[in-house]
N, C-alpha and C positions, 0 to 999 in steps of 0.2 A: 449549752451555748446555742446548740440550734434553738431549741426552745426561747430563748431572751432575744434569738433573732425574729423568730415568727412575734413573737409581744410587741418588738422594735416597727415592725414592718406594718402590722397593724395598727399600732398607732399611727405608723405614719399615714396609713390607707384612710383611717379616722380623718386625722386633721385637714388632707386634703378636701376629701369629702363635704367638712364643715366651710371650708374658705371656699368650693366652688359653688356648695348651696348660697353661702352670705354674699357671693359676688351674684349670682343669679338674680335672688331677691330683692337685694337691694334698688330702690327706685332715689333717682335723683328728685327730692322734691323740698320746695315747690317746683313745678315744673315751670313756669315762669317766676321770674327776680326784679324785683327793684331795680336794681341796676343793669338788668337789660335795654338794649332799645326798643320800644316800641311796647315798654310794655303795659299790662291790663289787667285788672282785676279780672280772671276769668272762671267764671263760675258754671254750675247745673253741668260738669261733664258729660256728653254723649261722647263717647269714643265709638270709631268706628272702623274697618279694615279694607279699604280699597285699594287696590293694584300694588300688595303686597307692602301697603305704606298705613301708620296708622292717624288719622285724621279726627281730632279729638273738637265736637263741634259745643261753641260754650254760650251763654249768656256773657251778659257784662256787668260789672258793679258801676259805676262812678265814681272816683276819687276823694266826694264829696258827700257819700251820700248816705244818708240814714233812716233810708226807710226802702223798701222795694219798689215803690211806683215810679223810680226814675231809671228804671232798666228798660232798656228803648230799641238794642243791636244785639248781633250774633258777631264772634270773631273766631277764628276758625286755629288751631294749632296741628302741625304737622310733623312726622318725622318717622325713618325710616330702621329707626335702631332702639329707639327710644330713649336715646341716650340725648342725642343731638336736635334741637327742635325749631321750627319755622315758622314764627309768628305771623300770621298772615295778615292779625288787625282784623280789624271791624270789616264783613265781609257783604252784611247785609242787613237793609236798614229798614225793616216793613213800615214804618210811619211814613214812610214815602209813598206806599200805596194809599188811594185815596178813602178805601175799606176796612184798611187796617192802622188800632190806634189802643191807647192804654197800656196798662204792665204787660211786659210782653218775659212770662217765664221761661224754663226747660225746655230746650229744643231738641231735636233730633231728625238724622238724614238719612235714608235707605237707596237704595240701585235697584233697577229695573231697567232693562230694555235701552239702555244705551242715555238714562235719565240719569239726573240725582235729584231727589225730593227732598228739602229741605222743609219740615214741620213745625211751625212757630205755631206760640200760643200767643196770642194777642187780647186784650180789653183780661186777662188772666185765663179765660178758659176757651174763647174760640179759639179753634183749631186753623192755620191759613197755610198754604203751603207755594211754595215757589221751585224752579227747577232749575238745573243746570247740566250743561252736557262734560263737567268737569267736577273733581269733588271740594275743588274751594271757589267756584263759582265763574265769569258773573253770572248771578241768580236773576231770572224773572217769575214773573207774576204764572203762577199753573192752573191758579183760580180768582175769582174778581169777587170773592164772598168766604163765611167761615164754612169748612165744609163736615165740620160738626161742633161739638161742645162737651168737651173733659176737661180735667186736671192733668198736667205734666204730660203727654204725648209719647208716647215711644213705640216705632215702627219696627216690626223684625220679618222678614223674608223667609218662609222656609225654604227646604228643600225642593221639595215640590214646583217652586216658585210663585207659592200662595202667600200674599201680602197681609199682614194685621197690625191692626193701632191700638193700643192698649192705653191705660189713665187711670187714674181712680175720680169716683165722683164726690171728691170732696169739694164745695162751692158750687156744684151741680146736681140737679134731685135726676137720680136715675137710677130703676130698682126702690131695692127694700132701703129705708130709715139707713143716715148713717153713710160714710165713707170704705169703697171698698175697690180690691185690681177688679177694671172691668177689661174686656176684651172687645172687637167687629174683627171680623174681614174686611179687606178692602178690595173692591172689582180693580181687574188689571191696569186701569189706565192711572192708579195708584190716588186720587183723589176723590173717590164715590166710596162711603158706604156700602158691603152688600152683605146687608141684615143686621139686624139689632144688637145694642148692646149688651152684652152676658157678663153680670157677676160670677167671678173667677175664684173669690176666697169667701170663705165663712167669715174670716175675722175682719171687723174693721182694721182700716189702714189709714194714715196721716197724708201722704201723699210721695212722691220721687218714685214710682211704678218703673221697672227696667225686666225688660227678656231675653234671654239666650238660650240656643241649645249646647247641648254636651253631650254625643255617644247616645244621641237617642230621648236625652230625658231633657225636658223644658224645662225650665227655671226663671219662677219670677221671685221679684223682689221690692222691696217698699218699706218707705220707714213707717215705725211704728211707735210714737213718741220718740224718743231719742236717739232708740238703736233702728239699725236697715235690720229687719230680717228677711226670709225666705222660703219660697215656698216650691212643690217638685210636680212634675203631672206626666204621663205618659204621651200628652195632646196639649195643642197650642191654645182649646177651648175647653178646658174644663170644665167640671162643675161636681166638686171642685177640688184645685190645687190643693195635696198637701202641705199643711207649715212645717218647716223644718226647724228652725231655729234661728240664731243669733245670726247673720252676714258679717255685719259690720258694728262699733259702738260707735256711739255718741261721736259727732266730728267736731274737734274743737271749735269751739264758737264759731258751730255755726249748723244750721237743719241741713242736715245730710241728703246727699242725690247722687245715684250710683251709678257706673256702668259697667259693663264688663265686654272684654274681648278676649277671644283667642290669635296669638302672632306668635308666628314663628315656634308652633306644639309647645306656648308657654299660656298663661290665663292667666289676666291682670283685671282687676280693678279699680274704676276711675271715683275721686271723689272728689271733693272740696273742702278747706277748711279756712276759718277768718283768725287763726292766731300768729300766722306768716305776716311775712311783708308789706307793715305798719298796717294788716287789716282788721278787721271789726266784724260783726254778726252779719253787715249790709256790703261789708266787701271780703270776697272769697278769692282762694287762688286754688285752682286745679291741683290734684296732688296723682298720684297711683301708687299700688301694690302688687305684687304679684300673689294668683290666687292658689291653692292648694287642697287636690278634693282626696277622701277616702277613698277605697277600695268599692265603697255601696254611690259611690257617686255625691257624698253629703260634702259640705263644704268647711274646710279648719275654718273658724274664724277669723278676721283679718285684724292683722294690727298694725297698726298707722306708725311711718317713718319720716325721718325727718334729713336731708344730707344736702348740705349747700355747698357741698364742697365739687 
């Protein structure tokens, strides 16, 4: 009898186990719905964690549109639980500066010093940045020209409080033949260059470049025709990173761009996909995951959910 109660007891210890993991992971997505107000095709996720809130910074698609050169703003999505979310809308419009013009890709925002830096890519590969003393803005002008030239953009802050811009150069000759993560530094006023840029992988890469750390170890990541993979380094400048493997596959129609954050000692990833909410390959909606690493710090692969409810 004891015995078929200890069986009893463990299953039950099982099954909870399974419903608090599936209640965990589970991610509400799309994260934006048709039949919200206000809503947007919101695409190139940048998530990011500011004043213990997470502020997920997007591109836009057009309702209309079928091709990329009619991506023009930033709109910003916010929330506190990631349950519950705060469409903030079109937050920032660079075609209003008189410098900045053309498809304007993947963005992303970093903190420093009482800043927010917001990092547009404009004409497809200059780099133009704008600030704000808030992390959904109003944004101004931080510079009056591009203040380099990559692919996809993405800023991450060490510890140390050393700033770096990462891209790949694909559509930009920089380095060896071929598309690959590069890395700079950036000096502290957050929009200068300080020093060149360093090819960061052996392998060519497609483009959607993202960086985080974890316990110590970097991690970058980039698709690579279809699938996101990933790669690990002990330094923010390698040379170079190793490749781990798979991240993410294929996002339903549509080229994939990632991000990742940690909230709340959980790890999610942020993605996009166009087979939601009447969208297409040219309109994307925001989605996330939660991310799960091994005991050596490698990462299970992710796999994409779907819950409208």
């Amino acid at each position: 009898m004891k015995q078929l109660l200890n069986i009893f007891n463990f299953k039950q210890i099982k099954l909870l186990f399974f419903v608090l993991i599936t209640q965990t992971i589970n991610a509400q997505n799309p994260i934006l719905n048709m039949n919200d107000a206000g809503f947007v095709y919101a695409a190139d996720p940048a998530a990011e964690v500011f004043n213990d809130k997470v502020y997920v910074y997007c591109s836009r698609d057009l309702p209309d549109a079928t091709s990329y050169t009619t991506m023009q703003d930033y709109v910003v999505l916010e929330s506190a639980d990631l349950k519950k979310w705060i469409n903030h809308g079109i937050v920032l419009e660079p075609r209003k500066y008189s410098w900045a013009n053309g498809q304007m890709n993947a963005p992303d925002v970093a903190y420093r010093d009482g800043w927010y830096y917001f990092y547009f890519p404009f004409d497809k590969t200059h780099i133009g940045v704008s600030k704000s003393k808030t992390p959904i803005g109003p944004w101004e002008e931080a510079v009056t020209e591009k203040i380099t030239t990559i692919f996809d953009p993405t800023v991450f802050v060490d510890d140390d409080g050393q700033a770096y811009i990462y891209g790949n150069d694909h559509k930009v000759n920089i380095g060896e033949p071929g598309a690959h993560i590069m890395g700079a530094k950036l000096k502290s006023n957050m929009i200068e260059l300080d020093g060149p840029w360093i090819q960061l992988s052996k392998e060519k890469v497609s483009e959607a470049v993202h960086v985080f750390k974890r316990n110590g170890i970097y991690y970058f990541s980039a698709r690579v025709g279809p699938v996101t993979k990933y790669w690990m380094a002990n330094t923010p400048l390698p040379q170079y990173a190793t490749l781990k493997g798979e991240l993410a596959p294929n996002a339903p129609n549509a080229p994939n761009h990632t991000s990742a954050i940690e909230f709340k000692n959980e790890w999610y990833l942020f993605y996009h996909r166009g087979d939601i909410n009447e969208g297409s390959f040219h309109k994307r909606s925001a989605c996330f995951e939660k991310m799960l690493f091994r005991e050596d710090g490698t990462i299970l692969p992710i796999e994409y959910s779907l819950d409208n409810n």
